[in-house]
C-alpha positions as CSV (number, residue, x, y, z in Angstrom):
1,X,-103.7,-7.4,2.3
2,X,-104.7,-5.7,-0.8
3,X,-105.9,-8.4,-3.9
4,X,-102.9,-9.3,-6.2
5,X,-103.3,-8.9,-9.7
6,X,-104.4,-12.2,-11.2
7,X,-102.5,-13.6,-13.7
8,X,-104.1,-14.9,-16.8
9,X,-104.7,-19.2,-17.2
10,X,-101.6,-20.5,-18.5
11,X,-102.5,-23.2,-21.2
12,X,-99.0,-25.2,-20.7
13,X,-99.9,-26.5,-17.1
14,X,-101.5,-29.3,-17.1
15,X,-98.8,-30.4,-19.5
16,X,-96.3,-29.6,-16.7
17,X,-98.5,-31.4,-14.3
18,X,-98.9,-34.6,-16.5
19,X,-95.6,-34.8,-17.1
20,X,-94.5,-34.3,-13.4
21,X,-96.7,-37.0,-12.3
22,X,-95.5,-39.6,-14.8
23,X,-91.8,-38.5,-13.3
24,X,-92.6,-38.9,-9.6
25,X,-94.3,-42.3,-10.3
26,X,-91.2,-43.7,-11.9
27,X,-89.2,-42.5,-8.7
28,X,-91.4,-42.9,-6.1
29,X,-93.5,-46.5,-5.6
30,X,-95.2,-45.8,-2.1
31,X,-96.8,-43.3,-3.7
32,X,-98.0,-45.0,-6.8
33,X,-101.8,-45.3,-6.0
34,X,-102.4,-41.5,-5.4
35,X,-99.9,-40.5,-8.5
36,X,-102.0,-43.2,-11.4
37,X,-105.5,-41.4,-9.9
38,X,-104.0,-38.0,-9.9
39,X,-102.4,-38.5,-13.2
40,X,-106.1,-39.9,-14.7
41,X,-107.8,-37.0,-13.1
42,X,-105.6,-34.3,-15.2
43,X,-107.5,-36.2,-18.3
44,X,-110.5,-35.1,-16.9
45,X,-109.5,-31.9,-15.5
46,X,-107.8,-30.6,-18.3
47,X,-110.5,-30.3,-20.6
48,X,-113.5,-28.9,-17.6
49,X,-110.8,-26.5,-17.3
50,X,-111.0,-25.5,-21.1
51,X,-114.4,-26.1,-21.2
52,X,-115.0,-23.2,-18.5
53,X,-113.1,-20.9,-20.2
54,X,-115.3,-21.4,-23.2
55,X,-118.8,-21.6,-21.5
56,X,-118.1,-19.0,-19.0
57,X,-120.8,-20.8,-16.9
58,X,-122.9,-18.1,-15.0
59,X,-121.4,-17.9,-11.3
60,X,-124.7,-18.5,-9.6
61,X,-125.2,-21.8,-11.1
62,X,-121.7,-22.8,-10.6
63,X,-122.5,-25.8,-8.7
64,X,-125.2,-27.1,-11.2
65,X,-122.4,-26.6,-14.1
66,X,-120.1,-28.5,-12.6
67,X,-122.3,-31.8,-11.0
68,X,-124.0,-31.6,-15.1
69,X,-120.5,-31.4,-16.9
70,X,-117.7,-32.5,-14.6
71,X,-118.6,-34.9,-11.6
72,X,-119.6,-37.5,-13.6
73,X,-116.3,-38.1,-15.8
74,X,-114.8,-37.6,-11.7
75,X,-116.6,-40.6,-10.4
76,X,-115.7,-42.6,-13.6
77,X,-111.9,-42.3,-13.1
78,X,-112.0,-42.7,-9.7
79,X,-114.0,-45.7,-9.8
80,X,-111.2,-47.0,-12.6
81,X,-108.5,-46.1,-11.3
82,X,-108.9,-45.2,-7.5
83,X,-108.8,-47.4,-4.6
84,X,-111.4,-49.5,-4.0
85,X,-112.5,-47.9,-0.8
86,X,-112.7,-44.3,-2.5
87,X,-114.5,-45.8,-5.2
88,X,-116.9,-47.8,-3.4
89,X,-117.5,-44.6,-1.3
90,X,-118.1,-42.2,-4.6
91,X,-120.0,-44.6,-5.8
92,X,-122.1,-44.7,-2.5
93,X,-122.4,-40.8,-2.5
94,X,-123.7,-40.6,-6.0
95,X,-126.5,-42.9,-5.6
96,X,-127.2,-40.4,-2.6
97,X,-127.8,-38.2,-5.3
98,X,-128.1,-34.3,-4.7
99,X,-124.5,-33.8,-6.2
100,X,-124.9,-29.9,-6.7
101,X,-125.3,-29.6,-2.9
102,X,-121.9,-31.3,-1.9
103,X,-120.6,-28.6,-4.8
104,X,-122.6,-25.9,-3.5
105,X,-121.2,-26.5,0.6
106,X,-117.6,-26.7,-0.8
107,X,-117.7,-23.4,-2.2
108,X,-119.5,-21.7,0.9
109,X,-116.1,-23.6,3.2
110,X,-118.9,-26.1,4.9
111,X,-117.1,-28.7,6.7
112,X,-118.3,-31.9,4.7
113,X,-117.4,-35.8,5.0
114,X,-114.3,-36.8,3.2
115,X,-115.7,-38.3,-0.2
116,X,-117.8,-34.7,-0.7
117,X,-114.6,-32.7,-0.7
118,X,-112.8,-35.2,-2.8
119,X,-115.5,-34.6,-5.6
120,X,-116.0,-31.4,-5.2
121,X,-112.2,-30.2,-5.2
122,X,-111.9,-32.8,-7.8
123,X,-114.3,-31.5,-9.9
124,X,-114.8,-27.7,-9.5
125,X,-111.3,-27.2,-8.9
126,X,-110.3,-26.8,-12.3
127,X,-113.4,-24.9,-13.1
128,X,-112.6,-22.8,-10.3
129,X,-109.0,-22.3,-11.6
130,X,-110.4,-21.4,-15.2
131,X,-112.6,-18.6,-14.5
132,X,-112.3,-17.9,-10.7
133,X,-114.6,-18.2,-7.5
134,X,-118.5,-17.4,-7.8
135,X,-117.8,-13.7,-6.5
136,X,-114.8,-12.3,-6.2
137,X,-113.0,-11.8,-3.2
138,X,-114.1,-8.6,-2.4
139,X,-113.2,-8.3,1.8
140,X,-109.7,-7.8,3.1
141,X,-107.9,-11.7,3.6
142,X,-104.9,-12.1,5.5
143,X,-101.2,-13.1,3.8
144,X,-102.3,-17.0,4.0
145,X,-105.6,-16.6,2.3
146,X,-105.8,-17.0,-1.2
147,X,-106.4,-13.1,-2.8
148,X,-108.7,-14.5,-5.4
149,X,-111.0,-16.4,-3.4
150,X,-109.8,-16.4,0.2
151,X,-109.1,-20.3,0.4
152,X,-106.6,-21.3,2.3
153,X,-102.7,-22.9,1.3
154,X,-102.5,-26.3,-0.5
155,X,-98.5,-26.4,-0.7
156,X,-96.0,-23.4,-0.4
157,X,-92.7,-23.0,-2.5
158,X,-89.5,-21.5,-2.9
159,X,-87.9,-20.0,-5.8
160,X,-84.6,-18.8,-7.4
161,X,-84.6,-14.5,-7.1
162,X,-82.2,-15.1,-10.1
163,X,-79.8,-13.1,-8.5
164,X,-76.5,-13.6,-6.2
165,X,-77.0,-13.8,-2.8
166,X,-80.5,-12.9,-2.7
167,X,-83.5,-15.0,-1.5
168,X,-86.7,-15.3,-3.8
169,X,-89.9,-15.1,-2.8
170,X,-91.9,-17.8,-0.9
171,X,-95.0,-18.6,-2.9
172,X,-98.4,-20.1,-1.7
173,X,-100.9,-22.2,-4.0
174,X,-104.5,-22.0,-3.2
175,X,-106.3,-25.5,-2.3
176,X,-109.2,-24.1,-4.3
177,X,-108.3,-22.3,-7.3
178,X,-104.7,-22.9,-7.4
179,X,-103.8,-19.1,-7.5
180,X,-100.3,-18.3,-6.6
181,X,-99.5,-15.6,-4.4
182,X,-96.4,-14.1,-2.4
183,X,-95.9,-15.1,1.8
184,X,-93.4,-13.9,3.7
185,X,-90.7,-16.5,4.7
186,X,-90.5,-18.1,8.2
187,X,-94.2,-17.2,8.8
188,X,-97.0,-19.6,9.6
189,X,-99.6,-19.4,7.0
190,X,-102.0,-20.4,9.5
191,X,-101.6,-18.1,12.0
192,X,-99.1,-15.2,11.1
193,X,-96.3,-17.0,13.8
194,X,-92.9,-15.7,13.2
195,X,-90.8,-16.7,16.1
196,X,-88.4,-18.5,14.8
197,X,-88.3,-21.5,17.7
198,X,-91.9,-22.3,17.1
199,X,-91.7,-22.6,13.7
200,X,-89.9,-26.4,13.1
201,X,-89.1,-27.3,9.8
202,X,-89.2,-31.6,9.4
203,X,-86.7,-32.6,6.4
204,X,-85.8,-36.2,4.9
205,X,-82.9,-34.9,2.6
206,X,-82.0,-38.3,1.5
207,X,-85.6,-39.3,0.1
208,X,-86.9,-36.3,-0.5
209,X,-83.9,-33.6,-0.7
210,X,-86.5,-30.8,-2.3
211,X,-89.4,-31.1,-0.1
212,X,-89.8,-30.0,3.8
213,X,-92.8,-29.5,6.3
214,X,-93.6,-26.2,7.9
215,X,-94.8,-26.3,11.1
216,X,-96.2,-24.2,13.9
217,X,-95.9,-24.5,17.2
218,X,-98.4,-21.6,18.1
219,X,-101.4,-23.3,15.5
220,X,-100.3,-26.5,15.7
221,X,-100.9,-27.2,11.8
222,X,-98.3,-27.3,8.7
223,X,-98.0,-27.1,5.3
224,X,-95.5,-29.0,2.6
225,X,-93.0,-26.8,1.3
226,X,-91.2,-27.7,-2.3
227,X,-87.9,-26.0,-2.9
228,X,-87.5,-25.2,-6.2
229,X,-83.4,-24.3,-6.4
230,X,-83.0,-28.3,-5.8
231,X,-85.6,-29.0,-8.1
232,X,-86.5,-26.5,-11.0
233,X,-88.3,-29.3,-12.6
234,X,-90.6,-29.8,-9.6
235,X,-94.6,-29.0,-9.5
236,X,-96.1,-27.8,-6.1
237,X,-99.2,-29.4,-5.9
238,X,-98.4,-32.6,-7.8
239,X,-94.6,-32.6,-5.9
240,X,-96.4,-32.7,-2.5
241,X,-98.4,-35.6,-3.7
242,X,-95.0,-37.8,-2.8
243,X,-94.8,-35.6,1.0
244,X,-96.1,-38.5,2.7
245,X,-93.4,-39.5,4.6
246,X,-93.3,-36.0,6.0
247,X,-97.0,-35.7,6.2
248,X,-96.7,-38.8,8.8
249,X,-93.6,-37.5,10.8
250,X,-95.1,-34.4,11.3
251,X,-98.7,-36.1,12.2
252,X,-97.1,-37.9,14.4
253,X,-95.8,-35.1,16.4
254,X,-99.4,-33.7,16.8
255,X,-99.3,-31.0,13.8
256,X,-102.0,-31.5,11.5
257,X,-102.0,-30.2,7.5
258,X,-103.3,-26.8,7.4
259,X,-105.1,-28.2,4.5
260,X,-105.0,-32.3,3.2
261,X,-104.6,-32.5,0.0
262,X,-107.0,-33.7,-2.7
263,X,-105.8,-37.8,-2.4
264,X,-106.0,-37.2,1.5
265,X,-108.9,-39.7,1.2
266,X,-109.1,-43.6,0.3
């Protein structure tokens, strides 16, 4: 797939995402917990992400920018305002010191333990989404890779192609640097399936009417997609934050999530 052109950072999302959280949490309790820390983390993603785009931190020290200017402010919120069992194992990991290596394996797609992906996605995600991936993505990726930096699908969505009786575009957002990019519908991202009976959708349309999982019978794996023509007010990666009902059904039926998302630990 050839790279996309990448649009430029658009200043009004984290309003959008602050905002969205607030609204979830007022509709959906069960998910309170993940919604209050993801809501405090935007207060300290927000401004790494402007930060970034001011410093322009050399790419080979990316990982010693981020554990200097981000991690910290991370591990305070999440201490605050995260479950105790997240925080007490944040806490653990930073007395473990060495925080630019955890940052460093993230980047490279080293399988790590739980709390090292939840700093480092916490904290050099929005860095990340700021001013891009160390080097660019120069090698050919497949439709489900990001074109940016060849990360895999966080959450897929649907849109309105503004136009009777025509379909809009199916929409993938990177895990890493949250770039957007076109998929083909009734494809696995995982695995390029498109048979149409090994690709079961999961839906509960009375609890959560705009959200549905993906799945794959081929890969065995998922991903949460948000329908945005039932609701244009939703944001994909905070909107699948509230998936958990379909994250379980789905689990339950031995698919696993192409990729958990950033509360998929405490």
């Amino acid at each position: 797939m050839e790279r996309s052109a990448i649009a430029p950072p658009d200043m009004e999302t984290w309003v959008r995402r602050r905002r969205r959280a607030q609204k979830l949490l007022e509709h959906y309790p069960f998910a309170a917990q993940l919604l209050r820390l993801y809501r405090a983390l935007l207060d300290v993603q927000e401004p790494a992400f402007l930060n970034a785009l001011s410093d322009r931190p050399d790419p080979s020290a990316l990982e010693r920018y981020v554990a200097e200017h981000v991690m910290l402010p991370v591990v305070d919120v999440t201490v605050t305002v995260g479950p105790p069992s997240l925080a007490a194992a944040v806490l653990e990991r930073i007395r473990a010191g060495n925080t630019a290596a955890l940052i460093s394996e993230w980047l490279a797609g080293e399988g790590q333990p739980p709390v090292d992906t939840y700093l480092a996605r916490a904290s050099a995600g929005p860095v990340l989404e700021a001013i891009g991936p160390p080097a660019p993505c120069s090698a050919p990726v497949s439709d489900g890779e990001c074109p940016r930096c060849a990360g895999l699908p966080q959450v897929s969505y649907l849109s309105d192609a503004g136009a009777a009786l025509v379909s809009g575009p199916r929409m993938l957002v990177c895990c890493r640097c949250s770039e957007n990019w076109t998929h083909q519908r009734m494809t696995c991202p995982g695995c390029g399936e498109q048979t149409t009976s090994k690709l079961p959708i999961f839906a509960d349309v009375e609890r959560l009417p705009h959200l549905r999982a993906d799945a794959c019978e081929t890969c065995q794996r998922y991903v949460i997609t948000v329908d945005l023509r039932k609701d244009t007010a939703a944001v994909p990666i905070v909107d699948e934050l509230v998936a958990l009902p379909l994250d379980l059904h789905a689990q339950e039926r031995g698919f696993s999530k192409l990729v958990p998302n950033l509360m998929a630990i405490g």
